[in-house]
N, CA, C, O and CB atoms as a CASP TS submission, in Angstrom:
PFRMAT TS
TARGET T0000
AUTHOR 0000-0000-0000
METHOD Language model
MODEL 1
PARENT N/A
ATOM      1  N   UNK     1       0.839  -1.191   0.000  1.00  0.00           N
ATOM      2  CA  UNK     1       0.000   0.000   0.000  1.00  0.00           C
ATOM      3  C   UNK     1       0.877   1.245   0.000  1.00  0.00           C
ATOM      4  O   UNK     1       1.743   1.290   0.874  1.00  0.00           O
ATOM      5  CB  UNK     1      -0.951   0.003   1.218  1.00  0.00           C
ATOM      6  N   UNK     2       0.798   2.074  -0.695  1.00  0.00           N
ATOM      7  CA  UNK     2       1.323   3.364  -1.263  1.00  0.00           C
ATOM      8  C   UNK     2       1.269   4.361   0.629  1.00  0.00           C
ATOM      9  O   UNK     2       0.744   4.019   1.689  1.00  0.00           O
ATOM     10  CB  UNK     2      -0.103   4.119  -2.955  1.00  0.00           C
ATOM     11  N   UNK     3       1.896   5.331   0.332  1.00  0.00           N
ATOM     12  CA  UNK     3       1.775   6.688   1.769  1.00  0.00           C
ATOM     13  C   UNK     3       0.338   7.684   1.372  1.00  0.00           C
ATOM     14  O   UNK     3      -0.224   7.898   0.297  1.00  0.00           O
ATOM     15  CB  UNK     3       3.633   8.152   1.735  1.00  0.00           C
ATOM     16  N   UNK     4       0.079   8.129   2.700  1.00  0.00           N
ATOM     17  CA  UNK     4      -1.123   8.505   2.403  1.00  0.00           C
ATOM     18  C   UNK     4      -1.213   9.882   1.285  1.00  0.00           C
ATOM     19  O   UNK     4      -0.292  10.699   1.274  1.00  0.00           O
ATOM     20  CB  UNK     4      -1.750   8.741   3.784  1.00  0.00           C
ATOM     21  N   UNK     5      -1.969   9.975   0.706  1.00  0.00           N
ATOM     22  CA  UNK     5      -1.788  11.248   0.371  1.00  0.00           C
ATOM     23  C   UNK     5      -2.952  12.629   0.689  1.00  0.00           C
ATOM     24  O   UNK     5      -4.132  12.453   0.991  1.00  0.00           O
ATOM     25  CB  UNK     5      -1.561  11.030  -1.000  1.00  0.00           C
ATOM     26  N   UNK     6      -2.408  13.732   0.563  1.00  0.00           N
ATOM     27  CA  UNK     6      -3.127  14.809   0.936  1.00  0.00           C
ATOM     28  C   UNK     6      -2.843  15.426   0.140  1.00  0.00           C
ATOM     29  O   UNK     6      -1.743  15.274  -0.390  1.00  0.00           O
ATOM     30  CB  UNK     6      -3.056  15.359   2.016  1.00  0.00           C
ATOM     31  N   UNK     7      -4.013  16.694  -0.406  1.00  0.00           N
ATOM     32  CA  UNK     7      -4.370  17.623  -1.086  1.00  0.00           C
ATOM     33  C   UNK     7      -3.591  18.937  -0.398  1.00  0.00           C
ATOM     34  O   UNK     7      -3.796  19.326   0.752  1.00  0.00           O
ATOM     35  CB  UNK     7      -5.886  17.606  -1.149  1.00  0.00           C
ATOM     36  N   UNK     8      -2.600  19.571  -1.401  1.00  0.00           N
ATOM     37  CA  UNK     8      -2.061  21.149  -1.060  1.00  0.00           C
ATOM     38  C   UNK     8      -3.042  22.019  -1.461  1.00  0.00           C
ATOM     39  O   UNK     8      -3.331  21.695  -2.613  1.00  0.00           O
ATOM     40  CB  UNK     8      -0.683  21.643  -1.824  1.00  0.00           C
ATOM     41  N   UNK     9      -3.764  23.039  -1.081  1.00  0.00           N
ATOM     42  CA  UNK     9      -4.371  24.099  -2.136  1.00  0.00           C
ATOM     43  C   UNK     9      -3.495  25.658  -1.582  1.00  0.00           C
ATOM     44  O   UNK     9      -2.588  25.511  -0.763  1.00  0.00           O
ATOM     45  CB  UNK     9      -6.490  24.199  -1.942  1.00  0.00           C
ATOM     46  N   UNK    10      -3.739  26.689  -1.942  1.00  0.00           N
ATOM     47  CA  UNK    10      -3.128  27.842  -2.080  1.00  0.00           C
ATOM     48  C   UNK    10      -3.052  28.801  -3.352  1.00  0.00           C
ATOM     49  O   UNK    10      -2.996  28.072  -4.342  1.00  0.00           O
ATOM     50  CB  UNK    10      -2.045  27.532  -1.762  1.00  0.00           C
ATOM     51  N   UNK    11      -3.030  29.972  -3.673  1.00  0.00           N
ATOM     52  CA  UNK    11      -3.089  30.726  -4.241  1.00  0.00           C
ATOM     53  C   UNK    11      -1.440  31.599  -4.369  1.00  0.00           C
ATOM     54  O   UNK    11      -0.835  32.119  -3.431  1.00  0.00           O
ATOM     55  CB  UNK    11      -4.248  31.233  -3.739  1.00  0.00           C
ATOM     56  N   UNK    12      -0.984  31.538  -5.896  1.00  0.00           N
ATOM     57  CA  UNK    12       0.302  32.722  -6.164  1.00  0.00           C
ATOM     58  C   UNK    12      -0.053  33.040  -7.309  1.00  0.00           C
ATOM     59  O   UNK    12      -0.886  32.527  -8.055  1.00  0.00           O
ATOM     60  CB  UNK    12       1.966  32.309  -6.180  1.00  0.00           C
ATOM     61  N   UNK    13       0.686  34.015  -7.448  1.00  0.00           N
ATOM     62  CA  UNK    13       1.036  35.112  -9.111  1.00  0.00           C
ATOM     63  C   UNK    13       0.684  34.269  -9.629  1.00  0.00           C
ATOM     64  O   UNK    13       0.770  33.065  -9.387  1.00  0.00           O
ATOM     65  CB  UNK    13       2.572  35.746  -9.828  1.00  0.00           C
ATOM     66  N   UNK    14       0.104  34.993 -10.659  1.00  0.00           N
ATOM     67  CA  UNK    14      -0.500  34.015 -12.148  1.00  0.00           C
ATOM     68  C   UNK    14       0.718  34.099 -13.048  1.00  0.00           C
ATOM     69  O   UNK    14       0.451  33.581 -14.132  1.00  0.00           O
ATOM     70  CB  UNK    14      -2.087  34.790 -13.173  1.00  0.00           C
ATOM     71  N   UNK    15       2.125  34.623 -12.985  1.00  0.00           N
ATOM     72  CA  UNK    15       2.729  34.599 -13.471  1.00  0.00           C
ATOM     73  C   UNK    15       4.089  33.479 -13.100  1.00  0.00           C
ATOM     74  O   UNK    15       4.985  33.144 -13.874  1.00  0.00           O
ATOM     75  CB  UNK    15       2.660  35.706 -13.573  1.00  0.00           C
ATOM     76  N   UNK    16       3.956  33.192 -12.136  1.00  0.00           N
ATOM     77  CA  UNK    16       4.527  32.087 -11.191  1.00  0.00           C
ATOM     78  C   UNK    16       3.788  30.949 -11.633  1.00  0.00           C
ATOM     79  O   UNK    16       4.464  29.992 -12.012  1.00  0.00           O
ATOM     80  CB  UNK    16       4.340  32.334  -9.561  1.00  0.00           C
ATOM     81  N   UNK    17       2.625  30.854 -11.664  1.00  0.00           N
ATOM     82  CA  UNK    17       1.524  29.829 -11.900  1.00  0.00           C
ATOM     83  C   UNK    17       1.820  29.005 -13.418  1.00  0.00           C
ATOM     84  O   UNK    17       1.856  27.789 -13.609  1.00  0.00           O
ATOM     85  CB  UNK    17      -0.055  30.707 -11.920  1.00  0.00           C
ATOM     86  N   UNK    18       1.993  30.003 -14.296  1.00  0.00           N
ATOM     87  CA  UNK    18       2.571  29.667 -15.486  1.00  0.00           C
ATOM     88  C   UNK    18       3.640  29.396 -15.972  1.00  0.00           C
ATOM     89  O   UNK    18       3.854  29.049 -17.134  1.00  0.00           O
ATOM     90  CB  UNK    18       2.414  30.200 -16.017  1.00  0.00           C
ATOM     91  N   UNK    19       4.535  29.562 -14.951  1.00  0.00           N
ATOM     92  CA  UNK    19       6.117  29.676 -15.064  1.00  0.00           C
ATOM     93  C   UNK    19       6.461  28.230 -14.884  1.00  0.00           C
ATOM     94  O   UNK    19       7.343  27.612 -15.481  1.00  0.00           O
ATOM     95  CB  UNK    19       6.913  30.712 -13.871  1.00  0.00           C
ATOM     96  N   UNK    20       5.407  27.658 -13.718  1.00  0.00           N
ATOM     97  CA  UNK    20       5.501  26.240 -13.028  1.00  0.00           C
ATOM     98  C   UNK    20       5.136  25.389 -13.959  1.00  0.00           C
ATOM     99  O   UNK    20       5.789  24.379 -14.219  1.00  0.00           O
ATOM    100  CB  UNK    20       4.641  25.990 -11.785  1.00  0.00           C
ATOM    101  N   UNK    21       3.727  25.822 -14.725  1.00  0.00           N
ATOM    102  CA  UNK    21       3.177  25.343 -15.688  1.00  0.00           C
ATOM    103  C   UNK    21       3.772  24.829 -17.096  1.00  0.00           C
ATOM    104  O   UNK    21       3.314  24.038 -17.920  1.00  0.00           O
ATOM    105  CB  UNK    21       2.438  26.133 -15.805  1.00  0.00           C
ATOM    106  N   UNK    22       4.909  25.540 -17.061  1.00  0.00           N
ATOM    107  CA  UNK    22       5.746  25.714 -18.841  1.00  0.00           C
ATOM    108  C   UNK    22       6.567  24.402 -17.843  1.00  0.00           C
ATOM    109  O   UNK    22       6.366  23.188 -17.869  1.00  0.00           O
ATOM    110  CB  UNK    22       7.038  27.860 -19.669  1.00  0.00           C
ATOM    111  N   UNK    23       7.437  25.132 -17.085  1.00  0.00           N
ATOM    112  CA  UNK    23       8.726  24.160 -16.361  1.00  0.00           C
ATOM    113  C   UNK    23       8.250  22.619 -16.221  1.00  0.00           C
ATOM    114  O   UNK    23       9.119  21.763 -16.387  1.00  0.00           O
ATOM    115  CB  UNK    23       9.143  24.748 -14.598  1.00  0.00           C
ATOM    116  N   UNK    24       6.806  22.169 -15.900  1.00  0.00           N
ATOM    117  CA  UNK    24       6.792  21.445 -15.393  1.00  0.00           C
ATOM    118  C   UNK    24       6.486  20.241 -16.975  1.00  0.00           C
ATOM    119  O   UNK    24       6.728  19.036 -17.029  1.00  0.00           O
ATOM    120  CB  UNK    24       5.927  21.788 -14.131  1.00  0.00           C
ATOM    121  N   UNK    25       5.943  21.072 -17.987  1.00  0.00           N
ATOM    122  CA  UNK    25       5.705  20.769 -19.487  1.00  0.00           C
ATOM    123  C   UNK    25       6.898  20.035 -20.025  1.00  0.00           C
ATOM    124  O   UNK    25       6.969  18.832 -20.278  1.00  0.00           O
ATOM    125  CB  UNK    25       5.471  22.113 -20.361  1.00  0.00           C
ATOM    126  N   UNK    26       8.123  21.251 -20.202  1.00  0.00           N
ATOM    127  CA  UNK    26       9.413  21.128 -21.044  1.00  0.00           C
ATOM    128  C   UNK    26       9.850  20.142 -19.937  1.00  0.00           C
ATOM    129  O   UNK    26      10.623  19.324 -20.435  1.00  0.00           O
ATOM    130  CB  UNK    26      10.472  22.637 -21.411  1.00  0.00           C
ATOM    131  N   UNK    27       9.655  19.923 -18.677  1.00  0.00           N
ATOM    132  CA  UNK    27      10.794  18.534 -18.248  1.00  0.00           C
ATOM    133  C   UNK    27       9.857  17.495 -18.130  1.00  0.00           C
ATOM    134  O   UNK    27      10.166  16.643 -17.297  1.00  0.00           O
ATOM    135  CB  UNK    27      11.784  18.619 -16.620  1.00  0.00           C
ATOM    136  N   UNK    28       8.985  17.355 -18.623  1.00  0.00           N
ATOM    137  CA  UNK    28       7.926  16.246 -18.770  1.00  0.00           C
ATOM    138  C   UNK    28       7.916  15.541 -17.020  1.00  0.00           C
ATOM    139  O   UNK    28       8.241  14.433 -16.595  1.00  0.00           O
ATOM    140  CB  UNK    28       8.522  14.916 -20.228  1.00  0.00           C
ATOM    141  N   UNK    29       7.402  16.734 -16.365  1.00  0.00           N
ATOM    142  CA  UNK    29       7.336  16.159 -14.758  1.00  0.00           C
ATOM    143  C   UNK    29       5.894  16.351 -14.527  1.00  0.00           C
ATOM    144  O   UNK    29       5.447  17.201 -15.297  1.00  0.00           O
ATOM    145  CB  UNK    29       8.336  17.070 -13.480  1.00  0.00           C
ATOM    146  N   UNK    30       4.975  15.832 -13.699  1.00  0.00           N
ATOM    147  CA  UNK    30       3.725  15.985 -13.312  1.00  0.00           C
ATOM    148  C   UNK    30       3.824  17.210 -11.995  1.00  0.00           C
ATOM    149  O   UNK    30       4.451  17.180 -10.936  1.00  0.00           O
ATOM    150  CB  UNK    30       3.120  14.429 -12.904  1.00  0.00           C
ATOM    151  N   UNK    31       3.085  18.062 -12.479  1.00  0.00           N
ATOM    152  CA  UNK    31       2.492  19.355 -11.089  1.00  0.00           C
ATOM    153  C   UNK    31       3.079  18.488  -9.666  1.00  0.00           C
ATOM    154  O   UNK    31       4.096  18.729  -9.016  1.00  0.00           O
ATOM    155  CB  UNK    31       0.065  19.592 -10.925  1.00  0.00           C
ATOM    156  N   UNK    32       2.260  17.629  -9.496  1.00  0.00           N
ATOM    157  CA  UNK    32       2.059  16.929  -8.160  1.00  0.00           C
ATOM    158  C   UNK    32       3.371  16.680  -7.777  1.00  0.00           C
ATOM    159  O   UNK    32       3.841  17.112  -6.724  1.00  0.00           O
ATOM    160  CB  UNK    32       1.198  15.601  -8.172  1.00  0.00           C
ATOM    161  N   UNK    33       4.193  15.778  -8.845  1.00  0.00           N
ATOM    162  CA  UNK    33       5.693  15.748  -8.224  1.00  0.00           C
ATOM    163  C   UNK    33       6.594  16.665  -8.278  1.00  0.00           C
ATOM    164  O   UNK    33       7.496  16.637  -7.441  1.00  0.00           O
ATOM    165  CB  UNK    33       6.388  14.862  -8.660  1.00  0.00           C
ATOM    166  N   UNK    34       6.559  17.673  -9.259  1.00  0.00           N
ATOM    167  CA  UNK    34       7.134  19.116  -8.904  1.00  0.00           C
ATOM    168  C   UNK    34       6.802  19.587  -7.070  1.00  0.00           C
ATOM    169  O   UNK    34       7.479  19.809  -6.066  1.00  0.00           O
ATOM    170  CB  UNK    34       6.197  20.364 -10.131  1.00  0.00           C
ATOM    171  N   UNK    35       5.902  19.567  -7.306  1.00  0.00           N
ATOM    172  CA  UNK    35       5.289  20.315  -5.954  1.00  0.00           C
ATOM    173  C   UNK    35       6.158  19.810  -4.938  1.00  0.00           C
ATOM    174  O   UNK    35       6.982  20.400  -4.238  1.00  0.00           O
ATOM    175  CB  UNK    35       3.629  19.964  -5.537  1.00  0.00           C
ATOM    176  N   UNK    36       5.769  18.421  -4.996  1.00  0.00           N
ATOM    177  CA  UNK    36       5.989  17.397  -3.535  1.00  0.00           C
ATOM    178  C   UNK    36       7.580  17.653  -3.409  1.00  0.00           C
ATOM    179  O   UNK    36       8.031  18.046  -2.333  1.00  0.00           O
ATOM    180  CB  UNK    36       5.548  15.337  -3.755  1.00  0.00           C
ATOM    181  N   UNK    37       8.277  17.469  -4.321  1.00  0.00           N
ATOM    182  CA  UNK    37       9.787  17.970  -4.562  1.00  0.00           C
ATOM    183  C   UNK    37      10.209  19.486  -3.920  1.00  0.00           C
ATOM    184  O   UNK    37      11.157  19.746  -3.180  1.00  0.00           O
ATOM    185  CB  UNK    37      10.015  18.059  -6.257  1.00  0.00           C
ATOM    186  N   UNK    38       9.203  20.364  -4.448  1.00  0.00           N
ATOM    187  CA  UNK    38       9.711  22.036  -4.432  1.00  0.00           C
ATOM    188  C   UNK    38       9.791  21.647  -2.752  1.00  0.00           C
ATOM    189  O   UNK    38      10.785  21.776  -2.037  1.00  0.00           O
ATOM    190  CB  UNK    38       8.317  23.693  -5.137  1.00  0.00           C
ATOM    191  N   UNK    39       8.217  21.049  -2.283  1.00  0.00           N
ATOM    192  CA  UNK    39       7.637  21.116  -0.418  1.00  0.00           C
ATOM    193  C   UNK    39       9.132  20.570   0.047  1.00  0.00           C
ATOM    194  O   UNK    39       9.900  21.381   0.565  1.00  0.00           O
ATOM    195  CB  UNK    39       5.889  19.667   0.265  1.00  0.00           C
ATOM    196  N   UNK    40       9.515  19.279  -0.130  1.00  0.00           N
ATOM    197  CA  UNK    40      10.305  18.573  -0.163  1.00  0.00           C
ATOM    198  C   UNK    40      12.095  19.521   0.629  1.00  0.00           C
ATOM    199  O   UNK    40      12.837  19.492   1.610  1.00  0.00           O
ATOM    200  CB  UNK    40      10.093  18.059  -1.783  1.00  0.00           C
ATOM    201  N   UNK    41      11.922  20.138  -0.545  1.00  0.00           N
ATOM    202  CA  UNK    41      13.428  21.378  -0.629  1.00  0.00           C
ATOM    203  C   UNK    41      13.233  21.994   0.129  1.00  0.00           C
ATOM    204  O   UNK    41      13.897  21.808   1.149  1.00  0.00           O
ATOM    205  CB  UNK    41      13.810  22.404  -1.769  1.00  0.00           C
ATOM    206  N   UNK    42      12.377  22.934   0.128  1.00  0.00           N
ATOM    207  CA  UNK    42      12.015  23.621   1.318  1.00  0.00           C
ATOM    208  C   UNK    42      12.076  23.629   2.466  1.00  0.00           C
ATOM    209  O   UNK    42      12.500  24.557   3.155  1.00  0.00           O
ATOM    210  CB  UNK    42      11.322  23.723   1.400  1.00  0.00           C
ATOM    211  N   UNK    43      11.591  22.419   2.898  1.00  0.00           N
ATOM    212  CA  UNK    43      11.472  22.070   4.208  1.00  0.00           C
ATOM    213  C   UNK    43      12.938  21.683   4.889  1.00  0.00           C
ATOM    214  O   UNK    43      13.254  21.758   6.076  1.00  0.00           O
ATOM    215  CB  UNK    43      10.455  20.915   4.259  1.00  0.00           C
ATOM    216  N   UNK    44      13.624  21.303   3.905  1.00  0.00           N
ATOM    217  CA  UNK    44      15.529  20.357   4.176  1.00  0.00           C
ATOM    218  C   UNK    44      16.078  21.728   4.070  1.00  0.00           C
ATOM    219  O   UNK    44      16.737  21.913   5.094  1.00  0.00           O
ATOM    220  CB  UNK    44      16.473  18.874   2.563  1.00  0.00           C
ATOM    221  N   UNK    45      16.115  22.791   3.300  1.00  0.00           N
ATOM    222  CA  UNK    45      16.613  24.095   3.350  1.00  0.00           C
ATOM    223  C   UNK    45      16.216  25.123   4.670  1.00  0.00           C
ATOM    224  O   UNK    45      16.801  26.182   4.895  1.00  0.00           O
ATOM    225  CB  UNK    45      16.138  24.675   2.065  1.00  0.00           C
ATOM    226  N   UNK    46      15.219  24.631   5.395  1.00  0.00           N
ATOM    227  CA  UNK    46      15.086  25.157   6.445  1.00  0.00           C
ATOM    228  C   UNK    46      15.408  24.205   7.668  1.00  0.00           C
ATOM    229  O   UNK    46      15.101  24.448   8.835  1.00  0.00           O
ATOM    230  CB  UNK    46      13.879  25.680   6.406  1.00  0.00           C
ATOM    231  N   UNK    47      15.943  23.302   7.303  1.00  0.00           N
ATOM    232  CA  UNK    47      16.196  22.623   8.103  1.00  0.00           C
ATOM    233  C   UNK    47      15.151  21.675   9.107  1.00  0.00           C
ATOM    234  O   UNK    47      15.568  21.119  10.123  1.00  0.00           O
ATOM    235  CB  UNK    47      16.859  23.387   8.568  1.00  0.00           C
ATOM    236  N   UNK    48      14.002  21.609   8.729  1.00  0.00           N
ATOM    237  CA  UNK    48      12.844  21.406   9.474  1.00  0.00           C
ATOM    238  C   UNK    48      12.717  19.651   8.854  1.00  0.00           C
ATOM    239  O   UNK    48      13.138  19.197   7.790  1.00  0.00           O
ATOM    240  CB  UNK    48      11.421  22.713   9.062  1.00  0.00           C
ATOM    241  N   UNK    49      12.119  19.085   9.762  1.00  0.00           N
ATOM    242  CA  UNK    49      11.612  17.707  10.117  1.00  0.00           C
ATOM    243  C   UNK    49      10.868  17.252   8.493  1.00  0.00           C
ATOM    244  O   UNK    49      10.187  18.121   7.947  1.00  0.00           O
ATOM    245  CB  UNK    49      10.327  17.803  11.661  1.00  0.00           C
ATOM    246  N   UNK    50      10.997  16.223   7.963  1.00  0.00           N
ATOM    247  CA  UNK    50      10.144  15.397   7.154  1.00  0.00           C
ATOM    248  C   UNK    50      10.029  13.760   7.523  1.00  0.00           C
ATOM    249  O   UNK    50      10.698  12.729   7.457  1.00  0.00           O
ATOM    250  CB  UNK    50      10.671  15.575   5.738  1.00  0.00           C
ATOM    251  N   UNK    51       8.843  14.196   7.913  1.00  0.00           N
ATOM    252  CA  UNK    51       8.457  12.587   8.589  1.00  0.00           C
ATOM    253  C   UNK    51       7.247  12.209   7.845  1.00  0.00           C
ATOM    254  O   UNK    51       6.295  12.864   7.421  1.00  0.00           O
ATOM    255  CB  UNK    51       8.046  12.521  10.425  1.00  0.00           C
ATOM    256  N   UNK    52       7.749  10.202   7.790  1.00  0.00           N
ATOM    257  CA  UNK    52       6.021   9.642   7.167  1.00  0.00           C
ATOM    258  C   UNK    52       5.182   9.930   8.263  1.00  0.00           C
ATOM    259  O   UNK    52       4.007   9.647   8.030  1.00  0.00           O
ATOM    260  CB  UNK    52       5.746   7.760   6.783  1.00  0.00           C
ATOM    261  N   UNK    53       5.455  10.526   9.684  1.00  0.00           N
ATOM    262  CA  UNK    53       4.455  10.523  10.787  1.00  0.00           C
ATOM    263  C   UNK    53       3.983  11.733  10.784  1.00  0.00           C
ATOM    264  O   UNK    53       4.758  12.665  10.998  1.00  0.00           O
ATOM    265  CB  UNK    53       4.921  10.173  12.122  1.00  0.00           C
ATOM    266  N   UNK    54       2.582  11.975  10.536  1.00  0.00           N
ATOM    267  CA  UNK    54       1.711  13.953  10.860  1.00  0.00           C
ATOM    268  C   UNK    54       2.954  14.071  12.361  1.00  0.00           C
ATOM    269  O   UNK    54       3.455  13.261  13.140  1.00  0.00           O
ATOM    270  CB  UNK    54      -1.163  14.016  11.725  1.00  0.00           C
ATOM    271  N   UNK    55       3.003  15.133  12.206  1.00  0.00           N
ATOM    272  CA  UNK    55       3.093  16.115  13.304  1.00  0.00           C
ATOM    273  C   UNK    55       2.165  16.065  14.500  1.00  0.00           C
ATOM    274  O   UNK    55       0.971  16.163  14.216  1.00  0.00           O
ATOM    275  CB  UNK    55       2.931  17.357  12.753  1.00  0.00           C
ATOM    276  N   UNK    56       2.423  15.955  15.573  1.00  0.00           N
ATOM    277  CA  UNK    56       0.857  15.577  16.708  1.00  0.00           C
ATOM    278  C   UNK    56       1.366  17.575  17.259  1.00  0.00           C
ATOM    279  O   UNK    56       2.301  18.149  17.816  1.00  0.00           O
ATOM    280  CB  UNK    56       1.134  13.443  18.766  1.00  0.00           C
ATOM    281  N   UNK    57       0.224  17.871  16.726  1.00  0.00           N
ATOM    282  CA  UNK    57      -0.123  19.800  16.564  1.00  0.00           C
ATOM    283  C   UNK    57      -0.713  20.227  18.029  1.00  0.00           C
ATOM    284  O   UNK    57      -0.680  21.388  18.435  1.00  0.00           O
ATOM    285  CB  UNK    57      -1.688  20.313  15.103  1.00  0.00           C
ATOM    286  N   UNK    58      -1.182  19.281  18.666  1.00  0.00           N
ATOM    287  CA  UNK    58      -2.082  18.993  20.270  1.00  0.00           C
ATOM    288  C   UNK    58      -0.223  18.996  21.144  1.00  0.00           C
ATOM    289  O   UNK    58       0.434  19.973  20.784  1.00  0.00           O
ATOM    290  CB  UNK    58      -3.448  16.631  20.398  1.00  0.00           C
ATOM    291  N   UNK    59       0.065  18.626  21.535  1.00  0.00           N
ATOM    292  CA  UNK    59       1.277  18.279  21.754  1.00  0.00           C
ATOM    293  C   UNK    59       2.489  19.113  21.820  1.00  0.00           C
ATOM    294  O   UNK    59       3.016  19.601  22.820  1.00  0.00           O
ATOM    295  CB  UNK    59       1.430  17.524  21.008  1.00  0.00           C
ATOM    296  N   UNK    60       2.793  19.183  20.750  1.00  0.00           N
ATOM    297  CA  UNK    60       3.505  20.688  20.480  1.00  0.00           C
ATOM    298  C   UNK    60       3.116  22.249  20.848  1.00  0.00           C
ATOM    299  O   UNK    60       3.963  23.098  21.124  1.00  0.00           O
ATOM    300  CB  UNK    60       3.552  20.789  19.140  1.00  0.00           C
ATOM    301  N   UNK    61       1.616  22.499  20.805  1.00  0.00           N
ATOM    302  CA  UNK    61       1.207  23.650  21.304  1.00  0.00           C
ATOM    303  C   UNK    61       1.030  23.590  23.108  1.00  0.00           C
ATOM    304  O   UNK    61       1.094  24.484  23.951  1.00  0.00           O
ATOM    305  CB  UNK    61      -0.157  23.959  20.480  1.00  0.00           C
ATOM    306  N   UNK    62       0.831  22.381  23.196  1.00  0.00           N
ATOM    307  CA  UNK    62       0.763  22.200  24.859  1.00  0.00           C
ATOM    308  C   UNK    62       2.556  22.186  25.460  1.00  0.00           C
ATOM    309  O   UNK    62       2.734  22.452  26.649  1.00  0.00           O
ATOM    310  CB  UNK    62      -0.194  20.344  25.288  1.00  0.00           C
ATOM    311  N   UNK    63       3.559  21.927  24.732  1.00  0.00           N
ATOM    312  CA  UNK    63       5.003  22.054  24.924  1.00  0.00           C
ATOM    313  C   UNK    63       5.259  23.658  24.918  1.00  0.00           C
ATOM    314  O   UNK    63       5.586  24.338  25.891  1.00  0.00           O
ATOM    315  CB  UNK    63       5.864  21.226  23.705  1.00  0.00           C
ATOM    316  N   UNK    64       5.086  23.990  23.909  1.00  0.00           N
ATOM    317  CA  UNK    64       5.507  25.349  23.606  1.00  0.00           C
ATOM    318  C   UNK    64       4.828  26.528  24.551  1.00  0.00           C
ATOM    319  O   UNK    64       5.489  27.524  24.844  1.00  0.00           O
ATOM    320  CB  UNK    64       5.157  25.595  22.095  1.00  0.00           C
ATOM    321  N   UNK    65       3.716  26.385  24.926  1.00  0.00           N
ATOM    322  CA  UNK    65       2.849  27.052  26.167  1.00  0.00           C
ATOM    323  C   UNK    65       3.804  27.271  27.245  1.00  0.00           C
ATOM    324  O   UNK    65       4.122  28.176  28.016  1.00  0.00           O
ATOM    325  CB  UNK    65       1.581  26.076  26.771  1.00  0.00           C
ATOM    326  N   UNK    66       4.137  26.041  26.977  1.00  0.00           N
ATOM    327  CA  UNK    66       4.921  25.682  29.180  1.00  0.00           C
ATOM    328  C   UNK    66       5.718  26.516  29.182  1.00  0.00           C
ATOM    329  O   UNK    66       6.392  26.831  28.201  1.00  0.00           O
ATOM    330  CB  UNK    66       6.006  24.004  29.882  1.00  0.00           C
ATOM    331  N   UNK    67       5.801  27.189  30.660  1.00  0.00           N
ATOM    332  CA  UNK    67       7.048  28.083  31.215  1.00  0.00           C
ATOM    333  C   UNK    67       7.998  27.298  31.081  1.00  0.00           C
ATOM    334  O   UNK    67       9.134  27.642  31.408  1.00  0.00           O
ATOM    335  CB  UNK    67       7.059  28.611  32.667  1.00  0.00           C
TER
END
């Protein structure tokens, strides 16, 4: 059985939008795996966590509260 998947939505420049659109054409890559890739970079360039496990968001806000 495959990882779960989830839906990104969001709104940018329509000129960005198309830019992704051409790029993603000429290297014969699908939106979805562009994306998951760009999320992907992002997240390792900030240095931040990529786990097959959600984030427990209950947990973390009850950590971060505490004196």
């Amino acid at each position: 059985m495959g990882k779960p998947i989830r839906e990104v939505r969001g709104r940018i420049p329509q000129d960005l939008k198309i830019a992704f659109e051409v790029a993603c054409a000429r290297l014969e890559v699908s939106q979805a795996n562009a994306l998951e890739d760009a999320i992907r970079e992002w997240l390792l360039n900030r240095s931040l966590p990529i786990s097959e496990q959600p984030l427990e968001v209950e947990s973390a806000k009850k950590t971060s509260s505490s004196p």
